[in-house]
NULUM-61868 format. One record per residue (C-alpha): y, x, z. Coordinates in pm, whole numbers. Example, Ala and Ser with C-alpha at 12.3 -4.5 7.8 and 13.67 -1.06 7.14 Angstrom:
# residues 2
<rec yy="-450" xx="1230" zz="780"/>
<rec yy="-106" xx="1367" zz="714"/>
***
This chain:
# residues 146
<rec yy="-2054" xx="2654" zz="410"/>
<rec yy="-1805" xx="2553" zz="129"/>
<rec yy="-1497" xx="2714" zz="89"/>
<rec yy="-1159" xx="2553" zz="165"/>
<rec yy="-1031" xx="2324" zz="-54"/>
<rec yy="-696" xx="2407" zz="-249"/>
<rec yy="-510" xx="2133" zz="-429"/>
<rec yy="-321" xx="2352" zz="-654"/>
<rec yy="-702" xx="2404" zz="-831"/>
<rec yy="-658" xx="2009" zz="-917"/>
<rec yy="-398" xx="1945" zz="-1198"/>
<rec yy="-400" xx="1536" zz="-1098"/>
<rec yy="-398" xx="1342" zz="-781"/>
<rec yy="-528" xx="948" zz="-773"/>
<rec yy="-431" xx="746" zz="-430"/>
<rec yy="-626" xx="493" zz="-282"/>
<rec yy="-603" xx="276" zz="35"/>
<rec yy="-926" xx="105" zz="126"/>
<rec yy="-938" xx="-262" zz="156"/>
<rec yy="-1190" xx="-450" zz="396"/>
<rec yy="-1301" xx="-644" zz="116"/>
<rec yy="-1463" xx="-282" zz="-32"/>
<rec yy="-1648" xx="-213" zz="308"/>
<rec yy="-1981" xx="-337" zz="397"/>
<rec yy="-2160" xx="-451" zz="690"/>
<rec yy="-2128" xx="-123" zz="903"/>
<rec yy="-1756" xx="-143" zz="817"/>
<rec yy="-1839" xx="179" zz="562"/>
<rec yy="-1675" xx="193" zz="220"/>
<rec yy="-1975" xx="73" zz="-20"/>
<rec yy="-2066" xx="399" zz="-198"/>
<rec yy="-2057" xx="193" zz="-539"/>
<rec yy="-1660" xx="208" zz="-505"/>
<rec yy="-1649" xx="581" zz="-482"/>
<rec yy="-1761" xx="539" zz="-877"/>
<rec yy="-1507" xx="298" zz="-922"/>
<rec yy="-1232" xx="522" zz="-755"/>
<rec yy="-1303" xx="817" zz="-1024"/>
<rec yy="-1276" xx="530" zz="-1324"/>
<rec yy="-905" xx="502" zz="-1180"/>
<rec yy="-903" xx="884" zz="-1118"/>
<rec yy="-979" xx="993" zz="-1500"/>
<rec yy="-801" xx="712" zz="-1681"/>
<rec yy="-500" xx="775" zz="-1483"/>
<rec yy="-467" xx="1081" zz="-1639"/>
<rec yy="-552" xx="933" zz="-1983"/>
<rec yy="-250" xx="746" zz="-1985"/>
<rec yy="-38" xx="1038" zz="-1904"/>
<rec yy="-173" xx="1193" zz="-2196"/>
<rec yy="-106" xx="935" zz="-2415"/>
<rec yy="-477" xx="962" zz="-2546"/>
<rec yy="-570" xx="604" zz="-2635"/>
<rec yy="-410" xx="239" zz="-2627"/>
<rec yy="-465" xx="48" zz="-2297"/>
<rec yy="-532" xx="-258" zz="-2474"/>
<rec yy="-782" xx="-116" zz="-2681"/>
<rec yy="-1037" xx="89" zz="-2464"/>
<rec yy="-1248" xx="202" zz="-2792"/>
<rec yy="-901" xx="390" zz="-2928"/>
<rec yy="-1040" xx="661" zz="-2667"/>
<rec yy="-1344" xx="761" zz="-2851"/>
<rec yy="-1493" xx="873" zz="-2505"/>
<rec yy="-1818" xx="729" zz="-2379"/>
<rec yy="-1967" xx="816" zz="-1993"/>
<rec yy="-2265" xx="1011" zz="-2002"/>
<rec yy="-2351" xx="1069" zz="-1604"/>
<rec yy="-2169" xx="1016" zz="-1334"/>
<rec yy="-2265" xx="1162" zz="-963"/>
<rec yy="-2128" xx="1131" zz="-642"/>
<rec yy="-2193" xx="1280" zz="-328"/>
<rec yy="-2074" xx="1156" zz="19"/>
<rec yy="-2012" xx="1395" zz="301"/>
<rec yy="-1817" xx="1162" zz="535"/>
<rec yy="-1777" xx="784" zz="640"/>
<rec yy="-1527" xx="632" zz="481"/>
<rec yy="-1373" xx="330" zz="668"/>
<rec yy="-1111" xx="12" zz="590"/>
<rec yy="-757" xx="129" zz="618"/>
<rec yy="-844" xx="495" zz="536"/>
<rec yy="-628" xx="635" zz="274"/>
<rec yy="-771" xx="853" zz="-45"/>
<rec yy="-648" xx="1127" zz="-258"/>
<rec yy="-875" xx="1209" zz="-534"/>
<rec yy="-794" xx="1507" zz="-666"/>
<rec yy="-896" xx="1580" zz="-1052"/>
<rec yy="-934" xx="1850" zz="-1307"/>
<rec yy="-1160" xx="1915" zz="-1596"/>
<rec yy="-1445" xx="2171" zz="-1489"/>
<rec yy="-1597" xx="2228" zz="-1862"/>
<rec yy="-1509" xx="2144" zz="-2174"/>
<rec yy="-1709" xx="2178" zz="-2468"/>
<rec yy="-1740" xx="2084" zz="-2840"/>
<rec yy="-1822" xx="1724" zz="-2816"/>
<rec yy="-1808" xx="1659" zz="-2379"/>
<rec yy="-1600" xx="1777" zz="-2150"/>
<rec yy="-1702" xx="1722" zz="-1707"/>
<rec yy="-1465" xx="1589" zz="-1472"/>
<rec yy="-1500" xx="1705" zz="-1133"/>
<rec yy="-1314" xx="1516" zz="-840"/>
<rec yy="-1281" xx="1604" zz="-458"/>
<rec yy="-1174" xx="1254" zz="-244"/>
<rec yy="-978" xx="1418" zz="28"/>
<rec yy="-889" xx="1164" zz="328"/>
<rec yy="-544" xx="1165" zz="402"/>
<rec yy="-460" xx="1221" zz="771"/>
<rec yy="-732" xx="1466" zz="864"/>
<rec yy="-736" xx="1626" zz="568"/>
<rec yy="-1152" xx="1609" zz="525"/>
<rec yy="-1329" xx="1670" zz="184"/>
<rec yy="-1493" xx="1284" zz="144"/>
<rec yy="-1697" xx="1312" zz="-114"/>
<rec yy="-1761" xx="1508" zz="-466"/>
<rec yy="-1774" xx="1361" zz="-785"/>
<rec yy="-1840" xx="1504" zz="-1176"/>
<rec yy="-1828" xx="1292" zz="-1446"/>
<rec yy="-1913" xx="1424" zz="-1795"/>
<rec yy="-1795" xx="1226" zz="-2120"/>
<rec yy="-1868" xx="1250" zz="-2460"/>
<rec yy="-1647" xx="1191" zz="-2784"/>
<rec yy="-1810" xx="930" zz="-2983"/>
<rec yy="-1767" xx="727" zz="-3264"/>
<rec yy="-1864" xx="396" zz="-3190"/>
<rec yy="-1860" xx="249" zz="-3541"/>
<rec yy="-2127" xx="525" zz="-3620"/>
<rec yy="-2274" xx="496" zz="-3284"/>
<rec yy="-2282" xx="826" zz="-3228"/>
<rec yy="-2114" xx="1181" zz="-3060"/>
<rec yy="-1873" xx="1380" zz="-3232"/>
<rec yy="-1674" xx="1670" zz="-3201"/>
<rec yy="-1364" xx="1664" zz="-2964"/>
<rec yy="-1029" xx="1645" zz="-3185"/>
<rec yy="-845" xx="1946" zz="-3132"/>
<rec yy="-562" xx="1716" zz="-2985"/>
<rec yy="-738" xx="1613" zz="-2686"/>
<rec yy="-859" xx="1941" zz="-2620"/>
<rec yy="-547" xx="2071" zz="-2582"/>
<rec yy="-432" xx="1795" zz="-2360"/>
<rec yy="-759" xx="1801" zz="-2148"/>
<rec yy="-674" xx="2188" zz="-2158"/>
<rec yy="-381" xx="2085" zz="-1914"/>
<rec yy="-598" xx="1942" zz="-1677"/>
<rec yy="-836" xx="2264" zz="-1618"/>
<rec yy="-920" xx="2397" zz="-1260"/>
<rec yy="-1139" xx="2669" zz="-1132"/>
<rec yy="-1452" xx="2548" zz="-1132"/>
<rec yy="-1646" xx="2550" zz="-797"/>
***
């Protein structure tokens, strides 16, 4: 059994109402928006860090390595999402994002997502070492990890 959830672990909260268009057949939220959701959920917090120009998505130096999601309830049109946020690990080059979509109402644990990302230099096409900066600022966003 997993243990309760606590939001104060989760430095950043992303909202999300479902929309029919987002649901398939069985009236079910297709699982590839649950992805989509955490793209909103991490660069949310991006832009509150002042990390990188919005108009220029390479000023971020950040490429997605893996991405993972696992669904634990249905999610259905007109259901409301929190997606709670905070960085699990951070290391020299990558840091994970882990995110917990809560369903507002009942209060039920969704789904579980990590991302991890990885500096990189995309005129050298290659990793490199977080800048101190953004480690401070991602510092900000820690949790205990689960």
């Amino acid at each position: 059994m997993r243990k309760a959830f606590d939001p104060s672990q989760y430095p950043h909260v992303f909202c999300r109402e479902i929309y029919l268009y987002e649901t398939d057949a069985f009236g079910h939220l297709n699982n590839v928006n649950f992805i989509a959701y955490m793209e909103g959920a991490r660069f949310d917090p991006f832009k509150e860090m002042d990390v990188f120009d919005p108009r220029d998505l390479f000023s971020l130096g950040l490429i997605l390595a893996r991405i993972e999601c696992d669904y634990e309830e249905v999610v259905r049109f007109g259901d409301r999402l929190k997606i709670y946020s905070r960085v699990a690990k951070l290391g020299s080059s990558s840091f994970t994002l882990e995110h917990l979509f809560v369903r507002e109402g009942d209060e039920k644990v969704v789904a579980r997502g990590k991302a991890v990302l990885v500096a990189f230099d995309y005129k050298l096409n290659q990793p490199v070492t977080l800048s101190p900066e953004l480690v401070e600022k991602l510092s900000r966003y820690r949790g205990a990890p689960r």
